[in-house]
C-alpha positions as CSV (number, residue, x, y, z in Angstrom):
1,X,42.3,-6.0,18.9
2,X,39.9,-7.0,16.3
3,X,36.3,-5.2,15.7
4,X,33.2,-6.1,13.8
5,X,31.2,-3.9,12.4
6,X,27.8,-4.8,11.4
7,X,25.0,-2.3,9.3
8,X,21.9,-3.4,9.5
9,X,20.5,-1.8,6.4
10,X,17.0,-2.0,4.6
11,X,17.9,-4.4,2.3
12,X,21.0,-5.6,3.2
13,X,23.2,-6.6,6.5
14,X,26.8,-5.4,5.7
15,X,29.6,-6.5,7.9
16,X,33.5,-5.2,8.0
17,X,36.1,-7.4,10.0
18,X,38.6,-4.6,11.4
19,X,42.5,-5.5,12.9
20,X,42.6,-2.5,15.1
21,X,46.0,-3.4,16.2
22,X,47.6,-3.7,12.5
23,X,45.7,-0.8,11.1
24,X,44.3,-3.6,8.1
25,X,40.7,-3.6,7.1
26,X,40.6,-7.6,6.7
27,X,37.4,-7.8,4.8
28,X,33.7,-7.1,4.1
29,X,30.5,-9.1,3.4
30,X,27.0,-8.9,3.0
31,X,23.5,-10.7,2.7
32,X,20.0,-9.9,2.8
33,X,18.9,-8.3,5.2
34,X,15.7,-10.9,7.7
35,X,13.9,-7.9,9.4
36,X,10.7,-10.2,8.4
37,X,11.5,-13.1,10.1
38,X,15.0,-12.8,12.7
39,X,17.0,-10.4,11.8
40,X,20.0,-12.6,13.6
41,X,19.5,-14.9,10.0
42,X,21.1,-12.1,7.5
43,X,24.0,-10.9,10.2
44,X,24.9,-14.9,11.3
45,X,24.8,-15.4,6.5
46,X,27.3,-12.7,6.0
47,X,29.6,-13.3,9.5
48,X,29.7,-16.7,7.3
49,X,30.5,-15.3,3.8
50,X,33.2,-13.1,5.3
51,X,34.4,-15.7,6.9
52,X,34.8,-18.0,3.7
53,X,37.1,-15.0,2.6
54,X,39.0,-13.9,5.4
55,X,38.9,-17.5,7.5
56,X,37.9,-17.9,11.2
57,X,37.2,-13.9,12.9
58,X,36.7,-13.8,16.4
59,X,36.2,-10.5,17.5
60,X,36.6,-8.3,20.7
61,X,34.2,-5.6,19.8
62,X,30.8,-5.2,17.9
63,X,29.6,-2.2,16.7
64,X,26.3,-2.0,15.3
65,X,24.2,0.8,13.6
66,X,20.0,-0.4,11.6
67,X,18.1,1.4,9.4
68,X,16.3,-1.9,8.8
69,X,12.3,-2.2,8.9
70,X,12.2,1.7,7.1
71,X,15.0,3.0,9.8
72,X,13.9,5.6,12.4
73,X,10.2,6.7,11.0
74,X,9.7,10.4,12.5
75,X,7.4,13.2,11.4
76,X,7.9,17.0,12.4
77,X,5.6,20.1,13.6
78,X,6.9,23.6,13.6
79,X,4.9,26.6,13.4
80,X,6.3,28.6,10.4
81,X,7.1,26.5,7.0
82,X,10.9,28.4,6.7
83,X,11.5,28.4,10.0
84,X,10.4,26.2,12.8
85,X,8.6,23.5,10.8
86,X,12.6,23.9,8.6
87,X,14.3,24.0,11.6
88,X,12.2,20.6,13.0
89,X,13.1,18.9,9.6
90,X,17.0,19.9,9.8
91,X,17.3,18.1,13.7
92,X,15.3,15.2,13.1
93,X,17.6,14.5,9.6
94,X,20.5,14.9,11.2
95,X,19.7,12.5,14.2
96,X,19.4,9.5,11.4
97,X,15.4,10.0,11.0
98,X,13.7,9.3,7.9
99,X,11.5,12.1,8.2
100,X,8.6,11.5,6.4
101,X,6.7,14.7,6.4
102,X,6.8,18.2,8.2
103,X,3.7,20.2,9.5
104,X,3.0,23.8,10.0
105,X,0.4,25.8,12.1
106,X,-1.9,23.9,13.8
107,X,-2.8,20.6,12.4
108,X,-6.1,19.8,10.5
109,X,-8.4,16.7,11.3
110,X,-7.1,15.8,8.0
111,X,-3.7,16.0,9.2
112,X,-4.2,13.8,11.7
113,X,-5.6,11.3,9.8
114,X,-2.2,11.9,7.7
115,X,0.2,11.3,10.9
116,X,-2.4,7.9,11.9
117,X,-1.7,6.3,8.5
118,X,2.1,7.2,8.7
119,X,2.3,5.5,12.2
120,X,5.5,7.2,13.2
121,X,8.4,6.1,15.4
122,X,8.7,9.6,17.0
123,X,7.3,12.7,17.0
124,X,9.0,15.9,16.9
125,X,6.9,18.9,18.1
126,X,8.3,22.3,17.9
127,X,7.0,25.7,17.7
128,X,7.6,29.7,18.4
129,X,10.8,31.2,19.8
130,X,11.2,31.0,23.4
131,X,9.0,33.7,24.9
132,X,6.9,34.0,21.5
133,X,4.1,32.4,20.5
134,X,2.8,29.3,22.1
135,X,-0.8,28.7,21.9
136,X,0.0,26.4,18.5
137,X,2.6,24.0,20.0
138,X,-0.2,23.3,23.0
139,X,-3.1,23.1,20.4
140,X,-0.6,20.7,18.0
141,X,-0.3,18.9,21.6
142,X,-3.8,18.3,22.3
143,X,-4.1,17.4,18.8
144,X,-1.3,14.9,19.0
145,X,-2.9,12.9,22.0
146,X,-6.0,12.2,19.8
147,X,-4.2,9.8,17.2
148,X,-4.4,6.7,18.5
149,X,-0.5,5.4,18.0
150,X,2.2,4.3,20.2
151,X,5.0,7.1,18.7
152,X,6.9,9.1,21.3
153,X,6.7,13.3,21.6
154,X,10.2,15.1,22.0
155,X,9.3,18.9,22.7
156,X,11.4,21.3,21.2
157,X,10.0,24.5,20.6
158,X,8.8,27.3,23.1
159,X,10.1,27.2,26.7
160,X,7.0,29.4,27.9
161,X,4.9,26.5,26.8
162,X,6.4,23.5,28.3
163,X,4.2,23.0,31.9
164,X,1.6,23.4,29.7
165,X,2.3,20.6,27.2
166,X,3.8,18.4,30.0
167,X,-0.2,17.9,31.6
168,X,-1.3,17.9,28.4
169,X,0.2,14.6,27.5
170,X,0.6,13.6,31.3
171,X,-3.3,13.7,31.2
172,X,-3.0,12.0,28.1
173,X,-0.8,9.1,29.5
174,X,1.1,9.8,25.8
175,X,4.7,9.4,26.4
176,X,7.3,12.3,25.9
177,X,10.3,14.5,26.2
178,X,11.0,17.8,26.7
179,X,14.1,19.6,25.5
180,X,15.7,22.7,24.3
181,X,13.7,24.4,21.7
182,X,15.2,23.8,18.1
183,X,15.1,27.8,17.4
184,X,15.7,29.7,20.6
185,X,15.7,33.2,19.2
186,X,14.8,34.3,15.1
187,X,16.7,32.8,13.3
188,X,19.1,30.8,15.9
189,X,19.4,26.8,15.2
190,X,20.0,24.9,17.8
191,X,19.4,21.3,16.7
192,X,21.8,19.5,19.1
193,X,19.3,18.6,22.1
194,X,17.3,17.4,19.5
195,X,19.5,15.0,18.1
196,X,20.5,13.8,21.5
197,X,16.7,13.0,22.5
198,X,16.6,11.4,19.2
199,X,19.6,8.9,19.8
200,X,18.4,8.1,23.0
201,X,14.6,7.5,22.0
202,X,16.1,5.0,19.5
203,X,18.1,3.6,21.7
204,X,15.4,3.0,24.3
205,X,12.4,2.5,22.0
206,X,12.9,1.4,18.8
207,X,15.3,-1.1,19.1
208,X,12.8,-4.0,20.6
209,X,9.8,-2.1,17.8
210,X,12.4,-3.0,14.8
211,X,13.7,-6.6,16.5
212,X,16.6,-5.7,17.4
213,X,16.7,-6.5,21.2
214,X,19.2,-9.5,20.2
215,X,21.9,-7.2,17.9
216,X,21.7,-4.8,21.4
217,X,22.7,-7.6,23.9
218,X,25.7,-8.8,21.7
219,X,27.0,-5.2,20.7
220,X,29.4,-3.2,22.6
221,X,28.3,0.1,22.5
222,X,24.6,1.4,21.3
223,X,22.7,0.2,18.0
224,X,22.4,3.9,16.7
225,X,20.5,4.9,13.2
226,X,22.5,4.1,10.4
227,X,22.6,7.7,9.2
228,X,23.7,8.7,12.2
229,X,26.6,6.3,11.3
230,X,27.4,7.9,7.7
231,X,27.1,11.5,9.3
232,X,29.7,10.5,12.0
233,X,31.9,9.3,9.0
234,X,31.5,12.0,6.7
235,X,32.1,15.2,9.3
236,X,35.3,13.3,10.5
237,X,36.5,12.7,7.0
238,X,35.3,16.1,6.4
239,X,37.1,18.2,9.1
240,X,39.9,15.9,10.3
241,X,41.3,15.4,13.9
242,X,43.6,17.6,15.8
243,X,46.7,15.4,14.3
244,X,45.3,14.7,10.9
245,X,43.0,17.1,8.5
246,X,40.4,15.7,6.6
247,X,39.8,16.4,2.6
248,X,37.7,19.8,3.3
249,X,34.0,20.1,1.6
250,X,32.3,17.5,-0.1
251,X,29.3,16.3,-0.9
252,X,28.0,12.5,-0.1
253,X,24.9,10.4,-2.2
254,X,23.9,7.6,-0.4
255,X,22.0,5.4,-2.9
256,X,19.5,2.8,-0.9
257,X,17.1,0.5,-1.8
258,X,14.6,2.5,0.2
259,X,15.7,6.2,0.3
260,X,18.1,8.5,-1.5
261,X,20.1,10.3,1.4
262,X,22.2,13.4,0.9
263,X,25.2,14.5,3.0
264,X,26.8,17.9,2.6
265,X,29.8,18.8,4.5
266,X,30.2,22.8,3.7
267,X,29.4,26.2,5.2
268,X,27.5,26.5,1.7
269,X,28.3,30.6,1.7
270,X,27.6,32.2,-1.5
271,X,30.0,31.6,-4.5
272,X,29.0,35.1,-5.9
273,X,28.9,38.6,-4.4
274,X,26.0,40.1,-5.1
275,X,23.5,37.6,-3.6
276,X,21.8,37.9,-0.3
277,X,21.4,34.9,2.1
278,X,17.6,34.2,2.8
279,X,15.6,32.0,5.8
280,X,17.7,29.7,8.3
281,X,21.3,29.5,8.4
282,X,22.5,26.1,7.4
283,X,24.5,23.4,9.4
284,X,27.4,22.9,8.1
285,X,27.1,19.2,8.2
286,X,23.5,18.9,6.4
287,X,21.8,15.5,5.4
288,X,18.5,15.1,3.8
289,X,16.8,11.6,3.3
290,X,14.2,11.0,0.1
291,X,12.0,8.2,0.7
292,X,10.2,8.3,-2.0
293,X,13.8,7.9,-4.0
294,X,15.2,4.3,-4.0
295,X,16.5,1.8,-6.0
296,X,14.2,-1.5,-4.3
297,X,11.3,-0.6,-1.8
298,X,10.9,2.9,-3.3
299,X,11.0,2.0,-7.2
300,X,7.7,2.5,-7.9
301,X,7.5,6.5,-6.9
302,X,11.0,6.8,-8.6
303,X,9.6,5.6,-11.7
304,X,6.6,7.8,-11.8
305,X,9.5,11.0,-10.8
306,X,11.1,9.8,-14.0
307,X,10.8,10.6,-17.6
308,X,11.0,7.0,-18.8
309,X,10.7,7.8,-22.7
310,X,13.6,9.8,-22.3
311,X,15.3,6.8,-20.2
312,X,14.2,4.5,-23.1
313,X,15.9,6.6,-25.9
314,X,19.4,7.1,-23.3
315,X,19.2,3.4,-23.0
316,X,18.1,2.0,-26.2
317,X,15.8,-0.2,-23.7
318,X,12.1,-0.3,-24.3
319,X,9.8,1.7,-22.0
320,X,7.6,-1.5,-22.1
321,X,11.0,-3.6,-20.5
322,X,11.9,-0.6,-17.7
323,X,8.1,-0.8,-16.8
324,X,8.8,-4.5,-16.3
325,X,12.1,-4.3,-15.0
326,X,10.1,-2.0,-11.9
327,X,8.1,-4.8,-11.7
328,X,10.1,-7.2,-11.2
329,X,12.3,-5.6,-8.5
330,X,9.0,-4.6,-6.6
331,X,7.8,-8.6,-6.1
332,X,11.3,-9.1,-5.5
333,X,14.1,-6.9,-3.6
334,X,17.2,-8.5,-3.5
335,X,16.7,-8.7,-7.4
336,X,20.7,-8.2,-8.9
337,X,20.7,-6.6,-12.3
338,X,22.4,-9.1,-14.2
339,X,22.2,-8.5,-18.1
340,X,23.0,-5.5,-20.0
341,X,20.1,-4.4,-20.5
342,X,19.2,-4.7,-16.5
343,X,22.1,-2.8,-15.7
344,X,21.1,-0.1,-18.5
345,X,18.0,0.4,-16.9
346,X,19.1,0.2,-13.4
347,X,22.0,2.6,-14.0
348,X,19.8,5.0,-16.0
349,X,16.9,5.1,-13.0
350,X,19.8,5.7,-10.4
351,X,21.0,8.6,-12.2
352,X,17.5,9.6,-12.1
353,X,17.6,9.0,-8.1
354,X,20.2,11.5,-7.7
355,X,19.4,14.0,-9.7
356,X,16.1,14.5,-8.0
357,X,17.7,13.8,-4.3
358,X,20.4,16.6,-5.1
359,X,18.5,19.2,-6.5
360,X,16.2,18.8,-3.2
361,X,19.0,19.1,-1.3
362,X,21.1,22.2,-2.6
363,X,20.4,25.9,-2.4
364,X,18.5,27.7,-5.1
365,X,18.8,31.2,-6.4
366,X,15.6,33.7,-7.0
367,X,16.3,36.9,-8.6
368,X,14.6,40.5,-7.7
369,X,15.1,44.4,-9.2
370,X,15.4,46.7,-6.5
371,X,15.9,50.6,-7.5
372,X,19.9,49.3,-7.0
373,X,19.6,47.1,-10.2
374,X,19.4,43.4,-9.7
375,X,20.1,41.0,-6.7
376,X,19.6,37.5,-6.1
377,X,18.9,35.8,-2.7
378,X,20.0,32.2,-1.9
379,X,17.8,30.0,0.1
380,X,19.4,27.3,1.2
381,X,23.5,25.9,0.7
382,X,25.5,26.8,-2.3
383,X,27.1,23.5,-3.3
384,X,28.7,25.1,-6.5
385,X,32.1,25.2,-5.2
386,X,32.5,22.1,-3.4
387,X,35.8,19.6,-4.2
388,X,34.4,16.4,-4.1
389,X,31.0,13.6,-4.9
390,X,31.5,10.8,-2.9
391,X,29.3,7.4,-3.9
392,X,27.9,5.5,-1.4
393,X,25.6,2.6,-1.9
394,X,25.0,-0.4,-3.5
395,X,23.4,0.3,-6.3
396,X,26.3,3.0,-7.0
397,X,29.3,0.8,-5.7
398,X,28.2,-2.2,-7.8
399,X,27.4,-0.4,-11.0
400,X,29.6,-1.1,-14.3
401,X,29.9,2.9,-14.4
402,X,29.5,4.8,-11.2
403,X,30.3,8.0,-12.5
404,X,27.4,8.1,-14.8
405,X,25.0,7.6,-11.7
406,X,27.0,10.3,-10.2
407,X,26.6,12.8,-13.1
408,X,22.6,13.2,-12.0
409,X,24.3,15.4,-9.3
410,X,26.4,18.0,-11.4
411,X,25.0,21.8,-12.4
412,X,22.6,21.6,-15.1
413,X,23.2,25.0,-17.1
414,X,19.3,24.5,-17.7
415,X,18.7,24.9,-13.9
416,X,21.3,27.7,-13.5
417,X,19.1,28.5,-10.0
418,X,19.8,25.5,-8.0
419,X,23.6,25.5,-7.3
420,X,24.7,21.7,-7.3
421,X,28.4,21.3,-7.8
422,X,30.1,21.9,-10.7
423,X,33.3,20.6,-11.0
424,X,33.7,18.1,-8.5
425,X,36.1,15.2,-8.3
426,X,34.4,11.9,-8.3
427,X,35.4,9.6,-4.9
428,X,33.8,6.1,-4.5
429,X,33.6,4.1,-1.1
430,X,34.1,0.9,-2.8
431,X,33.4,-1.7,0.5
432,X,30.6,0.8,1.5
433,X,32.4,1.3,5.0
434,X,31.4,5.2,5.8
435,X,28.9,3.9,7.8
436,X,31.6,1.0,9.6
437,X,34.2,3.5,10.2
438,X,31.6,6.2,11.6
439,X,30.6,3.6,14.2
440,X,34.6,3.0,15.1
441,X,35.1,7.1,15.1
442,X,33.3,6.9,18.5
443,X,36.3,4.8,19.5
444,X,39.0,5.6,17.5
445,X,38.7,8.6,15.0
446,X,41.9,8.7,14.0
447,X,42.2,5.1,13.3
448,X,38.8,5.6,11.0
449,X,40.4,8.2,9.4
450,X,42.7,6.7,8.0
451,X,41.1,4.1,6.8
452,X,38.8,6.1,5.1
453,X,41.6,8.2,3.2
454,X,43.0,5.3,2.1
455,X,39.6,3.1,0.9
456,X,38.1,6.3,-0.4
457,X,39.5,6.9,-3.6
């Protein structure tokens, strides 16, 4: 049997012919990605450059995961910044959202203006523990159905609340779902119903708002974020099957040419004894998406994050050609560092990428003297202790020295508080197929897992 799969990504299309029945990976391609014009144009350029490799592929399945046209845009409400509003963020990440900011309390008229200008996909409104408090969730409700844009609501916070908000936006004629609330009880996560009324939304909604109607008639099974995709990959790499084990903890960096995304497969427990474990408990199987942090669409704001007189003297490149190189790559995307110097800069701002991305993503220490001498409290994942960095991404892949761009994510003795690993092995997924073999996981894990303990190396 053979199987296709196809990533629609934000700035390029990547496609891997699979031989199910001979175990072989036959080969990969890519091209630009035509979410401006048909996005059918990019998948039908690379079916046809992997076909000048691997000759003539007809296929018997298609499996198909987008974060083309910005991916899944969402934005989350909670009520309490580490705790609701936290546990909002952590569901809507791990459903393959690029969450693009996070609310607490009740939102301001400024606010609002905020969310109108963000036009968001979806809309993730949680709040209070069940039985708590529930008059900001219906006042974050009412305020909701005032911005005039077409985004979805999924409820997910207090239970007590729910009639309430359902003739709220019934009233409103704003369209929504109700779910399980993301925090039940104090300090309880329960993301999962989330997630699921995530997938579905984006299966039911945003696949005609990103063009995308065409790629869902032709597939097998459902379009599905392309995060979703990677996170698929990386827990089954991560934790095995009942026949094969996986390669334990490990982190992922997923370098894109609009966001930085994070993947951490690890309980993240303290590494030390005498630290103290403050605000949510963590997933084990965390992502967190920068979109201010990438290597093509989000250049500009990573340039501005970076110290580019200190890139300048690294790269012996003038600050006066990285400000042009920026430039460049902002009037044109699919710009390929070609030159030396290009590559210097490129590598250097990467780096850069993932140093910021990973330091927003691990745990962090704070220190306090109690009568008992010193203690520390983690908020957060300790990453310190993890095996393995695994390099995803062009920009990583394709680089003359991907473990440079992967040493922005090792311990810095000069931020001893944030715990990023420190004496990880590096792993590279060379034909960028985490997000492929996450897709065939649904049908095969085992089959996907080898192929990713072979390719991953």
């Amino acid at each position: 049997m053979n199987i296709l799969t196809v990533d629609f990504g934000s700035t390029y299309t990547k496609l891997t012919a699979i031989n199910a029945t001979d175990a072989v990976i036959l080969g990969t391609a890519s091209a630009f990605t035509t979410i401006d014009t048909d996005i059918m144009h990019g998948f039908t350029t690379a079916l046809r450059l992997l076909e000048e490799r691997i000759g003539r592929f007809s296929y018997d399945r298609l499996l198909c995961c987008s974060s083309a046209g910005g991916g899944l845009k969402m934005i989350a409400l909670g009520l309490v910044p580490e705790l609701t509003a936290q546990a909002a963020r952590l569901a809507a990440s791990s459903a393959g959202a690029k969450v693009i900011r996070t609310y607490s309390f009740e939102i301001s008229r400024m606010e609002q203006e905020e969310i109108y200008e963000i036009n968001p996909d979806i809309v993730l409104l949680c709040g209070g523990t069940d039985g708590g408090n529930k008059e900001v969730i219906t006042a974050n409700a009412r305020r909701l159905c005032e911005i005039d844009r077409p985004f979805t609501v999924i409820v997910a916070g207090n239970k007590s609340a729910s009639h309430e908000i359902k003739a709220i936006f019934e009233a409103a004629g704003r369209e929504y779902v109700i779910t399980e609330n993301v925090m039940p009880t104090f300090n309880k996560l329960n993301i999962e119903p989330a997630r699921q009324s995530i997938r579905e939304l984006f299966i039911q909604k945003i696949i005609d708002a990103k063009g995308l109607t065409a790629v869902q008639a032709m597939a097998t099974a459902d379009v599905i974020p392309t995060p979703l995709a990677v996170m698929a990959g990386c827990e089954l790499l991560s934790r095995g099957t009942r026949q094969t084990p996986g390669i334990g903890d490990f982190m992922a960096v997923d370098l894109g040419g609009a966001t930085t995304d994070i993947y951490s497969m690890s309980d993240g427990k303290p590494s030390m004894s005498n630290v103290l474990e403050k605000g949510l408990p963590e997933p084990f199987s965390k992502r967190t998406v920068e979109g201010d942090l990438g290597m093509r669409y989000s250049l500009p704001s990573l340039y501005e994050a970076s110290d580019i007189e200190e890139i300048a003297c690294k790269t012996g490149v003038s600050a006066e050609a990285i400000g042009a190189w920026v430039e460049q790559c902002m009037a044109n995307p699919d710009r390929i560092a070609s030159s030396e110097e290009e590559q210097a800069i490129d590598s250097a701002l990467a780096q850069r990428a993932v140093e910021i991305a990973v330091e927003r993503h691990c745990g962090y220490l704070e220190s306090s003297y109690t009568p008992l001498g010193e203690i520390f409290t983690l908020t957060g994942k300790d990453l310190s202790e993890v095996s393995y960095i695994i390099g995803i991404g062009g920009a990583i892949i394709n680089s003359n020295h991907p473990p440079n761009i992967l040493k922005g994510a090792i311990y810095n003795p000069k931020k001893p508080y944030i715990l990023k690993p420190k004496q990880p092995a590096y792993l590279f997924d060379k034909r960028y197929i985490f997000a492929s073999m996450g897709l065939l996981s649904s049908m095969d894990p085992e089959l996907a897992l080898y192929f990713m303990k072979k390719e991953i190396q």
